[in-house]
N, C-alpha and C positions, 0 to 999 in steps of 0.2 A: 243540609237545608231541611226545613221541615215542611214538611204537606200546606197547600195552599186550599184553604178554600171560599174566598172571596178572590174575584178580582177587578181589579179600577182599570176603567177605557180612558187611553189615552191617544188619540189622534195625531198623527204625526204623518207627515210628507213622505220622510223614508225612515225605515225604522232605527232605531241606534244599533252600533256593535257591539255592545254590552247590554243586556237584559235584566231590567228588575225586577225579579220575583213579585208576583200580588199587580201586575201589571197586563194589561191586554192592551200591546199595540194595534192600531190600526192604522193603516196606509189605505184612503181611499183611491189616490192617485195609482196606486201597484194593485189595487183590490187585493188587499191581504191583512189579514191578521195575525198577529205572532205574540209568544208568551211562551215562558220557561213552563216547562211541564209541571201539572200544580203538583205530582205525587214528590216534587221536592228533589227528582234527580237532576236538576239544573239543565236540563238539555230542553232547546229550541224547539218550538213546534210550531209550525209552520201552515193555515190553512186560508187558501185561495178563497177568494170569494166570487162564487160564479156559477153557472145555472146548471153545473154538473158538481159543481163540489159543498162548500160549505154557503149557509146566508146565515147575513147578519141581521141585528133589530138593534136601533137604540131609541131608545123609551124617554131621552134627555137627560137622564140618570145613568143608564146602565146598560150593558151593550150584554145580548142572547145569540151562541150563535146553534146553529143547527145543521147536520145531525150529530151528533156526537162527535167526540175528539177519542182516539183509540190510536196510542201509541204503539201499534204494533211492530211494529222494526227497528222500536227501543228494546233494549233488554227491560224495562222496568214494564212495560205493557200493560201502561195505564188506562183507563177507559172513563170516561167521565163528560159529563154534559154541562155546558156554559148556560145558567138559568140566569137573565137578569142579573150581572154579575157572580151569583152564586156558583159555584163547582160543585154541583150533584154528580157523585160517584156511583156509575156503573159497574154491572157484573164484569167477570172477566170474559173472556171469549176466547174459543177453540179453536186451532189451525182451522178445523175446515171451515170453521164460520166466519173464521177471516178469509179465508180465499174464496168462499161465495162470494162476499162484500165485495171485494176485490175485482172479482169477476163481473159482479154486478153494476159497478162504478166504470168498466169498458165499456159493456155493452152502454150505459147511461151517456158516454162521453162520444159511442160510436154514431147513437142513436140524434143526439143532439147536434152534432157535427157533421153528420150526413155521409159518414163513410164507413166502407164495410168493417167490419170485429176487427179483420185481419188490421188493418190499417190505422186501428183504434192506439198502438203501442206506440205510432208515435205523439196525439194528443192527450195521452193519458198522464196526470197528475202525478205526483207521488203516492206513495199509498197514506193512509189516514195520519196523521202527526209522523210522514215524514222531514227528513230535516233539513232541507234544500232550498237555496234563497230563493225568494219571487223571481216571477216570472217579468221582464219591464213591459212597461203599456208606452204608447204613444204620449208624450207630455203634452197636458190639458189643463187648464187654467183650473184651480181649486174651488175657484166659483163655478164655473161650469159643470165641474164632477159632479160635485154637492147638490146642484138644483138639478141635474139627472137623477140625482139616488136622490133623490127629494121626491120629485116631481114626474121622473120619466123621463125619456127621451123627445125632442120637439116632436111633431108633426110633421 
């Protein structure tokens, strides 16, 4: 496969079991986004959407997400940023500056969740484009999701 670098949001309930290249799934209902790795090695990457992990933007065009995608427990250890559809390729990154992140992304998920580091291991995420299906949410009426991620939650 050859390197990706655009890719089209496609909105979908749950995602397909086969993945199009040049495609960024998203599942509001799973809060998740998924897309074959744009460096072209075919493999799933998989990123949560949630107040410790990745957020999304769509602009009515084109879906940004943030912070970066950094396949690091692919062998191919791609690193690269979703700009408005666009795939801007980052540097590569060093063991230890992965396992800061890493580390950093506990303590973020400990800190958020209200429990101590120690106990962070079990809400913690995969690591950055690991490649393990969503996580299920409660089934919620797609209008309802849509005017929360619109609008917020009621009052």
């Amino acid at each position: 496969m050859e390197r990706v670098e655009r890719l089209q949001p496609s909105f979908v309930e749950e995602v397909p079991e086969k993945l199009q290249p040049g495609v960024l799934y998203v599942s509001i209902p799973y809060a998740t986004a998924v897309h074959c790795c744009c460096c072209g090695c075919g493999e799933e990457i998989v990123t949560p959407l949630t107040p410790t992990d990745w957020r999304m933007t769509y602009d009515g065009e084109s879906v940004s997400l943030s912070p970066s995608v950094g396949s690091w427990s692919l062998p191919c250890k791609s690193h690269y940023v979703i700009d408005r559809g666009k795939v801007r390729w980052a540097a590569a990154w060093t063991k230890a500056q992965i396992e800061r992140q890493w580390a950093r992304d506990r303590a973020a998920k400990a800190a958020y969740y209200g429990r101590p580091l120690e106990a962070a291991a079990e809400i913690v995420s995969p690591p950055v484009g690991e490649t393990t299906p969503p996580r299920p949410h409660p089934k919620r009426s797609l209008f309802k999701v849509v005017v929360n991620w619109l609008f917020g939650p009621p009052d």
